[in-house]
Backbone as CSV, one residue per row, in Angstrom:
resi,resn,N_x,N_y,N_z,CA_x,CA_y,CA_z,C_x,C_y,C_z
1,UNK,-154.246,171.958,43.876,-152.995,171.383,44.362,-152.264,170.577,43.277
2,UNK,-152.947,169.663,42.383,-152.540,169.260,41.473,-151.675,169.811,39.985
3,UNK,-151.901,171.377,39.674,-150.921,171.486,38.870,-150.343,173.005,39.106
4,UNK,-149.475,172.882,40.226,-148.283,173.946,40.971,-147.418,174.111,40.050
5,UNK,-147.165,175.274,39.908,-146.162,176.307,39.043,-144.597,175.784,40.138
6,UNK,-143.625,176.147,39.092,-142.323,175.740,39.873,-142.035,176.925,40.688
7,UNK,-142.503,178.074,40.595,-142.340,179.102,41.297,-143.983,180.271,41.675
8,UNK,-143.711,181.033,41.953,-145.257,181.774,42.375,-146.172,181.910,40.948
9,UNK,-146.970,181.455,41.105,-148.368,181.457,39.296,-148.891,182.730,39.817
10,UNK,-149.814,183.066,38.579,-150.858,183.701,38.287,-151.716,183.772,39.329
11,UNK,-152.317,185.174,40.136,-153.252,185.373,40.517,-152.718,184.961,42.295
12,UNK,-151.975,184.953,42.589,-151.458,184.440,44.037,-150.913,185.822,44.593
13,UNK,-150.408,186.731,44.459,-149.916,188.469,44.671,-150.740,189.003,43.553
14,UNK,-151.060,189.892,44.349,-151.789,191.189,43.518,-151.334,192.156,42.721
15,UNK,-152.032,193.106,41.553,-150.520,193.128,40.421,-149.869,194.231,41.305
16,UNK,-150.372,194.908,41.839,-149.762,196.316,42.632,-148.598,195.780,43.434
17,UNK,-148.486,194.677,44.638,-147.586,194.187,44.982,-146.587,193.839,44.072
18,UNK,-147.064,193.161,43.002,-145.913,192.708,42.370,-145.226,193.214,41.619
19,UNK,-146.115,194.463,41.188,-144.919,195.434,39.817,-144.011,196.219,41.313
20,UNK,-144.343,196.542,42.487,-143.400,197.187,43.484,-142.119,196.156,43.359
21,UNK,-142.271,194.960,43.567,-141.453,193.492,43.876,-140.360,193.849,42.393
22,UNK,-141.310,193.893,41.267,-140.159,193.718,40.298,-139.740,194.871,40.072
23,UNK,-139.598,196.007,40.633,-139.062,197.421,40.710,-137.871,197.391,41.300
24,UNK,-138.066,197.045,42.530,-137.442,196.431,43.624,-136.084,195.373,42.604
25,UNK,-136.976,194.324,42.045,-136.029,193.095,41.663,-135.039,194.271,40.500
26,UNK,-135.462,194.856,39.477,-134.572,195.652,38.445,-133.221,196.566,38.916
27,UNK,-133.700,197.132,40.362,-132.907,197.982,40.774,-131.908,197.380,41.360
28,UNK,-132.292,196.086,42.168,-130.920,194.816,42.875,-130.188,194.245,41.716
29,UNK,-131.310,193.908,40.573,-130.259,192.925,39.828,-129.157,194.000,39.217
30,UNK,-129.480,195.455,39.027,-128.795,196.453,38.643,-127.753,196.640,39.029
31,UNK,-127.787,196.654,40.392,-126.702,196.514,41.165,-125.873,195.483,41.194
32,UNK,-126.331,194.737,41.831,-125.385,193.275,41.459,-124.452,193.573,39.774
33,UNK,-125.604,193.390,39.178,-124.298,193.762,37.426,-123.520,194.833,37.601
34,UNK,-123.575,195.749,38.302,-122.357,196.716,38.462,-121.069,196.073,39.668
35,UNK,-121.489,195.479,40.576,-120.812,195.482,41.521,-119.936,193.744,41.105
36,UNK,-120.807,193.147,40.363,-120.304,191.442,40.121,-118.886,192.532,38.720
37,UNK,-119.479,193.015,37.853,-118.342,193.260,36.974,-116.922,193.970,37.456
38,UNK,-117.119,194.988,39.075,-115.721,195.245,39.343,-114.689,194.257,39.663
39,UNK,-115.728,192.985,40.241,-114.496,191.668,40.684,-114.785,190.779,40.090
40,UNK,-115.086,191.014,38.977,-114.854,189.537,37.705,-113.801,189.051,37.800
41,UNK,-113.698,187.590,37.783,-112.383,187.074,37.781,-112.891,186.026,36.463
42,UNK,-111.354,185.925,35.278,-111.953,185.388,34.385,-111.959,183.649,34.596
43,UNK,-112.009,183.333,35.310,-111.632,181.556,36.034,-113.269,181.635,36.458
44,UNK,-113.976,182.778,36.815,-115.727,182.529,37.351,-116.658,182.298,36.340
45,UNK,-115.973,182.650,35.049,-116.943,182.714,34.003,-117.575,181.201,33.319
46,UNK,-116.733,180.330,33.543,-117.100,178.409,33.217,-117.573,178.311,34.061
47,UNK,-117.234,178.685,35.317,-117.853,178.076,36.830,-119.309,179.007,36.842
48,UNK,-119.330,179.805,36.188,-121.074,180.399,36.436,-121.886,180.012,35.471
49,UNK,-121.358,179.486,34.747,-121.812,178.521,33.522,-122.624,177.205,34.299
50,UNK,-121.805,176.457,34.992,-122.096,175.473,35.130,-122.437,175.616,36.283
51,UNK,-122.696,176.558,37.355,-123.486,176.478,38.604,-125.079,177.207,38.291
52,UNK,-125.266,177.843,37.191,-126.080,178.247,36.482,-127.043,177.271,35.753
53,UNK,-126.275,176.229,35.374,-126.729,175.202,34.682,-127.208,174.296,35.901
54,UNK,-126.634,174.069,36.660,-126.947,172.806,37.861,-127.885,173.143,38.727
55,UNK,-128.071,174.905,38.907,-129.052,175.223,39.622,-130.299,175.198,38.463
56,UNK,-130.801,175.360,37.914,-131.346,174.966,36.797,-131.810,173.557,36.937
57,UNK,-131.529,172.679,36.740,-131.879,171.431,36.788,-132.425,170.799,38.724
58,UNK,-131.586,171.451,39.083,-131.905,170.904,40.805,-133.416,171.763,40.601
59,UNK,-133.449,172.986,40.444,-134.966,173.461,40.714,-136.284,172.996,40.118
60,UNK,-136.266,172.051,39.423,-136.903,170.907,38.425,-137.453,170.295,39.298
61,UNK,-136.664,170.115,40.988,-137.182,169.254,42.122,-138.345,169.891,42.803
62,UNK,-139.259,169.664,42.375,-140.629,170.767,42.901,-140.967,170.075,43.870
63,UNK,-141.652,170.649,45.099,-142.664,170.026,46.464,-143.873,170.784,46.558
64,UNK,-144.811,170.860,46.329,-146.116,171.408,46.637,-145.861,171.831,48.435
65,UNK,-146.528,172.559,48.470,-146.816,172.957,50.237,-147.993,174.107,50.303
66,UNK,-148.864,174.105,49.326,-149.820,174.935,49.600,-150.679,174.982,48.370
67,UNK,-151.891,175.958,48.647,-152.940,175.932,47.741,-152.105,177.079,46.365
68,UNK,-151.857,176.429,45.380,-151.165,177.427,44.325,-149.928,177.533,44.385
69,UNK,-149.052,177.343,45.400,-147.603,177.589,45.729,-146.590,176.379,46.199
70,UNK,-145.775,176.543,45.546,-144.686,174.667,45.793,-143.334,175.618,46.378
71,UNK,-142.887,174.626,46.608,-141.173,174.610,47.268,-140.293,173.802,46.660
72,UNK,-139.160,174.451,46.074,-138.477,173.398,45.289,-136.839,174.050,45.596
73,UNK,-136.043,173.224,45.308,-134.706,173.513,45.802,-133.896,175.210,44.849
74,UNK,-133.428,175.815,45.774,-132.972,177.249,45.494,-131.984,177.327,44.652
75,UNK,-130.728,176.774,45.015,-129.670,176.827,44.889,-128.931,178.491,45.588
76,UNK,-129.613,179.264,45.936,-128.812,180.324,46.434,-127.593,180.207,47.177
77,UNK,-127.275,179.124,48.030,-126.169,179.364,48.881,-125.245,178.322,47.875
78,UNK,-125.348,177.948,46.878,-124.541,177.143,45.894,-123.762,178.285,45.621
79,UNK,-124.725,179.178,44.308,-124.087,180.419,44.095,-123.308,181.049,44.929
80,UNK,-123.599,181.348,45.915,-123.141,182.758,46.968,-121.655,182.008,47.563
81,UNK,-121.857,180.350,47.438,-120.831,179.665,47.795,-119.552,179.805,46.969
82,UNK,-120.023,179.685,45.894,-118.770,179.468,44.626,-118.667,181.124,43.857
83,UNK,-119.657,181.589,43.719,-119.282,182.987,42.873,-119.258,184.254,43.750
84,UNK,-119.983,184.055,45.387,-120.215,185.045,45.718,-121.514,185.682,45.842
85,UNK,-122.091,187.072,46.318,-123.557,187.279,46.166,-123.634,187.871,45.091
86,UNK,-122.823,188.877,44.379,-122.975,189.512,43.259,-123.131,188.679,42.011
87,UNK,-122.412,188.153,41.172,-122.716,187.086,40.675,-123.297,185.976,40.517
88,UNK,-123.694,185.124,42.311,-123.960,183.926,42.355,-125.803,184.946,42.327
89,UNK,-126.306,185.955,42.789,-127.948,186.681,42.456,-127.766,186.689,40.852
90,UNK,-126.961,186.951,39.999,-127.435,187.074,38.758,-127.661,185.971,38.102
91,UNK,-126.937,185.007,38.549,-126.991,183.248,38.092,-128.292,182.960,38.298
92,UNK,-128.620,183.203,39.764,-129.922,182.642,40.042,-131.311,183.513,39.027
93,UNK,-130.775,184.508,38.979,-131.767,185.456,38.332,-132.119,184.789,36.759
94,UNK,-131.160,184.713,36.403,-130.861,184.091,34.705,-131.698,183.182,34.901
95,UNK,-131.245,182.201,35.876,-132.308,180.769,35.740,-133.860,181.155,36.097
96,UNK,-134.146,182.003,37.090,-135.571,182.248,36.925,-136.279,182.745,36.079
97,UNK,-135.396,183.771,35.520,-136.106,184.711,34.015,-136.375,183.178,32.780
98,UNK,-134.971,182.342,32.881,-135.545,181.566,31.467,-136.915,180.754,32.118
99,UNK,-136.936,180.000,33.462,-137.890,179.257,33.529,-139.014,180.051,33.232
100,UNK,-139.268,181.141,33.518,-141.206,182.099,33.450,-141.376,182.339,32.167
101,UNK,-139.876,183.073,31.127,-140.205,183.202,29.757,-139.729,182.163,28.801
102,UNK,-139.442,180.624,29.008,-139.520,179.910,27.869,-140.021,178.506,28.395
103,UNK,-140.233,178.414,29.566,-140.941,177.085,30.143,-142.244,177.313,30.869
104,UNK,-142.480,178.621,30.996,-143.665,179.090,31.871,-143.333,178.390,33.358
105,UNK,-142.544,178.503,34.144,-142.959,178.209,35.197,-142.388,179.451,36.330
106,UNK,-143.819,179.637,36.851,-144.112,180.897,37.590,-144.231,182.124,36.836
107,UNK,-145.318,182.844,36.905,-145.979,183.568,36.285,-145.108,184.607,36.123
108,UNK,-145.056,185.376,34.581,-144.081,186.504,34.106,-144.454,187.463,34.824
109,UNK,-145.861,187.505,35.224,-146.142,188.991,36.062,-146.137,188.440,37.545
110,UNK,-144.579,187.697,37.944,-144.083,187.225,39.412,-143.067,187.279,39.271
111,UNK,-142.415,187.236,38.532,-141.418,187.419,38.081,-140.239,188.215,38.973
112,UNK,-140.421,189.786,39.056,-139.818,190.413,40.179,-140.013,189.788,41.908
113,UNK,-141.256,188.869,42.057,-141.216,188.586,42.965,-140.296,187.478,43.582
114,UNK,-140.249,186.786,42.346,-139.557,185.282,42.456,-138.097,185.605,42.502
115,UNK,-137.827,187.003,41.918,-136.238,187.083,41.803,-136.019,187.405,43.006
116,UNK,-136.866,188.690,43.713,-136.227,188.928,45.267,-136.283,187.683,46.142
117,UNK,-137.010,186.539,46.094,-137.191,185.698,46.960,-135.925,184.853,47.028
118,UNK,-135.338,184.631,45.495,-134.848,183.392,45.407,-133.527,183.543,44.867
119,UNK,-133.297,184.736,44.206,-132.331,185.243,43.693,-131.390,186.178,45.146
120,UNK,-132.182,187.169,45.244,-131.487,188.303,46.299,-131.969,187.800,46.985
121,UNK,-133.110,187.469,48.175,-133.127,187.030,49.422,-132.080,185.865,50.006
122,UNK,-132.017,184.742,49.173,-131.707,183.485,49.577,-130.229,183.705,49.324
123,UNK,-129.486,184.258,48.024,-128.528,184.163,48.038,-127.386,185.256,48.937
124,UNK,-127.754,186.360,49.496,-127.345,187.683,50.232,-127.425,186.731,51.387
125,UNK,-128.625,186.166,51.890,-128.955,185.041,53.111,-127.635,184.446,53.238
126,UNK,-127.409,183.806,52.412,-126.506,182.320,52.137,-125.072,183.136,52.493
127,UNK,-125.562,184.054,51.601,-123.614,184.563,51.839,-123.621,185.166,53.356
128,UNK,-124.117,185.659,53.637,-124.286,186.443,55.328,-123.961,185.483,55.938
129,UNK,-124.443,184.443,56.270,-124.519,182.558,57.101,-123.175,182.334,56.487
130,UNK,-122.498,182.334,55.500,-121.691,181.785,55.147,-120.105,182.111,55.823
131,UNK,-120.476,184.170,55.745,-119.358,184.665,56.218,-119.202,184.525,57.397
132,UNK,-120.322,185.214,58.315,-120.098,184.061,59.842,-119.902,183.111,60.092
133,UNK,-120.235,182.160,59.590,-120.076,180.846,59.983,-118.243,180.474,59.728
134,UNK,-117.609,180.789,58.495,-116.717,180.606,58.436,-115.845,181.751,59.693
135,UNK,-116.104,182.422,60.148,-115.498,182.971,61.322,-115.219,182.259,62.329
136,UNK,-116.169,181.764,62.715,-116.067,180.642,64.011,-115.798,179.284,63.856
137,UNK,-116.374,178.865,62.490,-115.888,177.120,62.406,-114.284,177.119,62.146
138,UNK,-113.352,175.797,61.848,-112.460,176.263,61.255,-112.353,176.093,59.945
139,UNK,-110.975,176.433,59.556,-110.862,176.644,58.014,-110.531,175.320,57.403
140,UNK,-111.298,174.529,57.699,-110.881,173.560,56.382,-111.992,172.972,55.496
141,UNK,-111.930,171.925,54.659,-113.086,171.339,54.131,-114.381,171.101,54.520
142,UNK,-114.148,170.554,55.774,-115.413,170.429,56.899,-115.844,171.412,57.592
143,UNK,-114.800,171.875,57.787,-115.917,173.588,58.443,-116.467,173.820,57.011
144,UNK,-116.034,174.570,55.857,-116.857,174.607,55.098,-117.894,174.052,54.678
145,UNK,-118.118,173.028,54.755,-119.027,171.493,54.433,-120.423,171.957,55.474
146,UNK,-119.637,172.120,56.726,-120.374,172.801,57.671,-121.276,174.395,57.276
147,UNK,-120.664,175.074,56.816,-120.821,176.525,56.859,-122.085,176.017,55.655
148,UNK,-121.669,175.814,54.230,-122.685,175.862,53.374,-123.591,175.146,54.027
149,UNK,-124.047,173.974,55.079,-125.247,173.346,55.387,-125.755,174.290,55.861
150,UNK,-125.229,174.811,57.182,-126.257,176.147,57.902,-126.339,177.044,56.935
151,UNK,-125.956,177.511,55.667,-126.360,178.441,54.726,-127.523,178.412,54.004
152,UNK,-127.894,176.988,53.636,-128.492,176.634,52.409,-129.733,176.543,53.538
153,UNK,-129.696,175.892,54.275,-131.262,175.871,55.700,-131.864,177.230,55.484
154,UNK,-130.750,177.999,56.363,-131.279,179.313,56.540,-132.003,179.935,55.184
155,UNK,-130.759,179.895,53.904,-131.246,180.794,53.048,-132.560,180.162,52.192
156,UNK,-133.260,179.490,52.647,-134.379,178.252,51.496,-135.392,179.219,52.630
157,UNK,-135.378,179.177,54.210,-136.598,179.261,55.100,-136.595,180.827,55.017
158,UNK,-135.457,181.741,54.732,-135.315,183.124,54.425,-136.366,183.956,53.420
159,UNK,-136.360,182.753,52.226,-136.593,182.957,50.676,-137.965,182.646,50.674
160,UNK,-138.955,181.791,51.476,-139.973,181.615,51.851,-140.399,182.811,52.713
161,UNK,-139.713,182.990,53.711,-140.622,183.793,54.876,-140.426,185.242,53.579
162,UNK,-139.990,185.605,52.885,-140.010,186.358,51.625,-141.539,186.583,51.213
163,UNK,-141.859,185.155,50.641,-143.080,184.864,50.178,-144.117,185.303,51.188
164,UNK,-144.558,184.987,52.455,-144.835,184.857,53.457,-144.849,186.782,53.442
165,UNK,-144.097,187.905,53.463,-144.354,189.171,53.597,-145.179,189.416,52.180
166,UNK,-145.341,188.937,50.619,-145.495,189.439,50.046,-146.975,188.919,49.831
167,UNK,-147.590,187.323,50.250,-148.938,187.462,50.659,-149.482,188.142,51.730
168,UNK,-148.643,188.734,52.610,-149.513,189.319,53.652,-149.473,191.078,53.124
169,UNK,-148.598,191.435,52.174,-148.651,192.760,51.409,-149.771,193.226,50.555
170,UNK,-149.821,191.545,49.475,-150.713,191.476,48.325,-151.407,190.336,47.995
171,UNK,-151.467,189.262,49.196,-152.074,187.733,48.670,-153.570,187.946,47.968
172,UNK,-153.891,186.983,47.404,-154.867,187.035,46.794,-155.828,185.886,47.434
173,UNK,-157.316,185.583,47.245,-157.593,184.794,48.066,-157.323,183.035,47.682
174,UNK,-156.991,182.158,48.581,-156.475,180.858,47.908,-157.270,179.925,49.111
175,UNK,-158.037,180.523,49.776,-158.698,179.532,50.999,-158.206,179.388,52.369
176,UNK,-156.930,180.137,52.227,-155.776,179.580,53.485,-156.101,181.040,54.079
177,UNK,-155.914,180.909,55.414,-155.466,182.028,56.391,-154.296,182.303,56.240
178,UNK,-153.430,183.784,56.632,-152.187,184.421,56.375,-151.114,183.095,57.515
179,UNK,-151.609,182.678,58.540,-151.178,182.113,59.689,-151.106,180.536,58.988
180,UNK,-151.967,180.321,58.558,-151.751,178.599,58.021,-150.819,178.706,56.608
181,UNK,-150.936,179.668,55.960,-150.277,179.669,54.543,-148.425,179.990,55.311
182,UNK,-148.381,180.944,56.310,-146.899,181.020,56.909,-146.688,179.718,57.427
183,UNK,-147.077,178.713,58.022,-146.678,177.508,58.695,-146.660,176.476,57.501
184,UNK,-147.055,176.283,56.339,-147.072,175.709,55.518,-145.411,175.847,55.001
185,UNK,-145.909,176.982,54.459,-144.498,177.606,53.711,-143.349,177.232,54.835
186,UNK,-143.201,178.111,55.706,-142.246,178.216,56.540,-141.601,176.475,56.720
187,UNK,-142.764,175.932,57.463,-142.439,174.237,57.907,-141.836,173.478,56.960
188,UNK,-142.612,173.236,55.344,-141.804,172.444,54.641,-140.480,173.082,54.119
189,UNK,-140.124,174.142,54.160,-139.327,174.548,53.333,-138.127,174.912,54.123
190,UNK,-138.349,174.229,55.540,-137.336,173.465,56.933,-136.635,171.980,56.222
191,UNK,-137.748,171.549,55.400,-137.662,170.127,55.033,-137.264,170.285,53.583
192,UNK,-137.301,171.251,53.096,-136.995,171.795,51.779,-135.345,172.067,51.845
193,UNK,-134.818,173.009,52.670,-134.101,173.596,52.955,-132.735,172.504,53.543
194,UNK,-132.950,171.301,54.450,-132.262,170.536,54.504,-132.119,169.520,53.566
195,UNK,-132.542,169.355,52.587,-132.294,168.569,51.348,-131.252,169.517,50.357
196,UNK,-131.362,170.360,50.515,-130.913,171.797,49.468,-129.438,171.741,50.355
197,UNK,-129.386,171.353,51.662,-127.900,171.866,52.535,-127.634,170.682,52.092
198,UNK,-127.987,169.219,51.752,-127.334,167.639,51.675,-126.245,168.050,50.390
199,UNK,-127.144,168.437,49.309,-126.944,168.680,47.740,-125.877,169.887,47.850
200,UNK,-125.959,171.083,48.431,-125.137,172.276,48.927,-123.740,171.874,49.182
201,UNK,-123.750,170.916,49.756,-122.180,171.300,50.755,-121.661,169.886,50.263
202,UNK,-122.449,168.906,49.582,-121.393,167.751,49.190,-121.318,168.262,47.547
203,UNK,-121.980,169.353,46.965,-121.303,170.293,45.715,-120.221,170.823,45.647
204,UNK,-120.527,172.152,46.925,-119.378,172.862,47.291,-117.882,172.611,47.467
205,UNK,-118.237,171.268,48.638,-117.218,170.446,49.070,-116.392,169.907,47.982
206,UNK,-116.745,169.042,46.883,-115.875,168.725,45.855,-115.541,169.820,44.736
207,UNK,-115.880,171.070,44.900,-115.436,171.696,44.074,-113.555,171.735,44.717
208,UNK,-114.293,172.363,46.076,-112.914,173.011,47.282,-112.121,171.857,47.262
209,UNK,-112.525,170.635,47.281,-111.278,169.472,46.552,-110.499,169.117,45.704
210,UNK,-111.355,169.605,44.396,-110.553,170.074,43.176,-109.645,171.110,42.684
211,UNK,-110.844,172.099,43.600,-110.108,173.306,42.765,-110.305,174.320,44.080
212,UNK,-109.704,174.440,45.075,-110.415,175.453,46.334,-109.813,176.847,45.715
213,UNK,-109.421,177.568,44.873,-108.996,178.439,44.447,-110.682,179.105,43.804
214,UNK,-111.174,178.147,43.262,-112.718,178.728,42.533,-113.962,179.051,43.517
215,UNK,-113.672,178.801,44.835,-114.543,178.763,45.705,-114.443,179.999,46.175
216,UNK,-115.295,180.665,46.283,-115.520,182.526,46.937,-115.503,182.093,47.744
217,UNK,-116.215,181.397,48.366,-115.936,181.751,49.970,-115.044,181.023,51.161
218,UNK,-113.958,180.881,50.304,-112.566,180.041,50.632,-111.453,180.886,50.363
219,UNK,-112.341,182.275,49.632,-110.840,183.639,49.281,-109.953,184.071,50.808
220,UNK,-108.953,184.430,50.360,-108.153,185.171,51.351,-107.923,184.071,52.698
221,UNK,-108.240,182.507,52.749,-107.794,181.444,53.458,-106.688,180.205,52.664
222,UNK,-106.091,179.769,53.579,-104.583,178.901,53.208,-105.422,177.763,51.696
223,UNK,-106.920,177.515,52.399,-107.700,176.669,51.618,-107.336,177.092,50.008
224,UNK,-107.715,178.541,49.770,-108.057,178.887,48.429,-106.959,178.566,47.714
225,UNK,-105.289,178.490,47.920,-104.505,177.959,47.109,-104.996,177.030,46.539
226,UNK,-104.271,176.945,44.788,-104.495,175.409,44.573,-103.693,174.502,45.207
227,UNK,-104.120,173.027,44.914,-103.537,171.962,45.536,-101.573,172.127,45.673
228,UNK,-101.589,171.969,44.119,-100.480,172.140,44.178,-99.137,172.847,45.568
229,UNK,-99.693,174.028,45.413,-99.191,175.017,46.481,-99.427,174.613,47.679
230,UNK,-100.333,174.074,48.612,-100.263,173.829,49.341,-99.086,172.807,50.336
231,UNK,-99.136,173.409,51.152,-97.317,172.833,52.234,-98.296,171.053,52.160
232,UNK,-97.183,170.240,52.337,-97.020,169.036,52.323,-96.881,168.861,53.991
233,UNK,-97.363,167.669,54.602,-97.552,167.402,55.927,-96.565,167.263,56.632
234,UNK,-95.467,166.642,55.475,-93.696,166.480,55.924,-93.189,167.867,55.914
235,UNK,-93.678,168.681,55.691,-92.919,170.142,55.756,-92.337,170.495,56.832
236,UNK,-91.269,171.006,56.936,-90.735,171.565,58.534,-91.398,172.392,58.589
C-alpha cells in the first residue's frame, strides 16, 4: 500500500489483457488524431497547451484505494469540456504517455490500459454527460457549472469501473476478491470524482467568463460569443 504507482503498475493485468487494451488504446487514439484534425480550430492549440499542462499537474493528486492501485484526479471532463472528445482524449493521452515514459508512473506495459480508462473512457464519458446535461439545464454559466460537475462524477466512477472490467478480464493476484477490489475502486473514486467536479467546473466556469468562445461545449449557444458581442441588458 505504501508505494502506489500514479496509475495501474506492474504485474496488476496480465500481459495478454493488456497488449489487447493497448491495441484497443492505438486504434482510438488513431482515431481521435484523424477526427480532432478535421475541426482544428487554431484558438484550441494554446488552450490544449495549457489544459494539457493543468491536467498534468492535478493528476500529481494521488489517493491509494487498493492493494497496488490509487485514484487520482482525471481531468477527462476538463478536456472534453474545453477541447471536446477528440482532442480533449489526445491531451489526456499525451499526459499519460509522458508520466509511464519519463516519470515512471504506471507501468509502460499499462500503458494501453491507462489510456482507455482515463483518456477514452472518462473523457467520451464526460462529453456524453456533458451533451445531455446541457440539453435540459439552461444555457448559462451555471447550468454549465452544473453540467461539468455531473460530468467529471460520472466520468472519474466510469474510468474506474474501466479498471474494474480489466481485473476481472486479466487481474493478477493482489489478495482482494473481484467484489471487494470493485467496491474499493468504485466507492472512493465517488469521493475521487467529486473533488475532480469542485476543480472541473470552477476551471471550466472561468474560462466561459473570459473567453466562452474557447469552450466546446458552449459551441453553437448565445454563451459561445465573446463578451464583447454579447446584447447588453439595456437592449430593446
Amino acid at each position: 500500500m505504501e508505494d502506489l504507482a500514479l496509475h495501474i503498475p506492474t504485474d496488476v493485468i496480465d500481459g495478454p489483457t493488456s497488449l489487447g487494451f493497448a491495441l484497443i488504446a492505438v486504434l482510438a487514439v488513431g482515431w481521435c488524431t484523424v477526427a480532432a484534425r478535421r475541426g482544428l480550430d487554431e484558438r484550441l492549440v494554446p488552450l490544449a497547451g495549457l489544459a494539457t499542462a493543468f491536467i498534468f499537474a492535478a493528476q500529481m493528486l494521488n489517493f491509494p484505494i487498493a492493494a497496488g492501485v490509487s485514484g487520482h484526479l482525471l481531468g477527462g471532463a476538463l478536456a472534453a469540456a474545453l477541447l471536446g472528445p477528440w482532442l480533449g482524449a489526445l491531451c489526456v493521452t499525451v499526459v499519460i504517455a509522458i508520466q509511464a515514459l519519463l516519470f515512471a508512473d504506471g507501468a509502460v506495459t499499462a500503458l494501453g490500459l491507462n489510456v482507455v480508462n482515463m483518456a477514452l473512457i472518462a473523457t467520451f464519458t464526460a462529453y456524453g454527460v456533458l451533451a445531455l446535461a446541457l440539453k435540459v439545464l439552461p444555457r448559462t454559466r451555471w447550468g454549465l457549472g452544473a453540467a461539468v460537475f455531473a460530468a467529471a462524477i460520472v466520468s472519474v466512477v466510469a474510468a474506474s469501473a474501466g479498471f474494474v472490467l480489466q481485473f476481472w478480464l486479466g487481474g493478477e493476484e493482489v489478495g482482494q476478491s473481484l467484489g471487494a477490489m470493485a467496491v474499493a475502486i468504485l466507492g472512493t473514486h465517488v469521493l475521487v470524482g467529486i473533488g475532480e467536479a469542485v476543480i472541473t467546473a470552477g476551471a471550466v466556469t472561468a474560462v466561459a467568463v473570459a473567453r466562452p468562445d474557447l469552450v466546446h461545449a458552449l459551441r453553437g449557444t448565445p454563451l459561445a460569443r465573446p463578451a464583447a458581442t454579447l446584447p447588453s441588458k439595456d437592449a430593446a
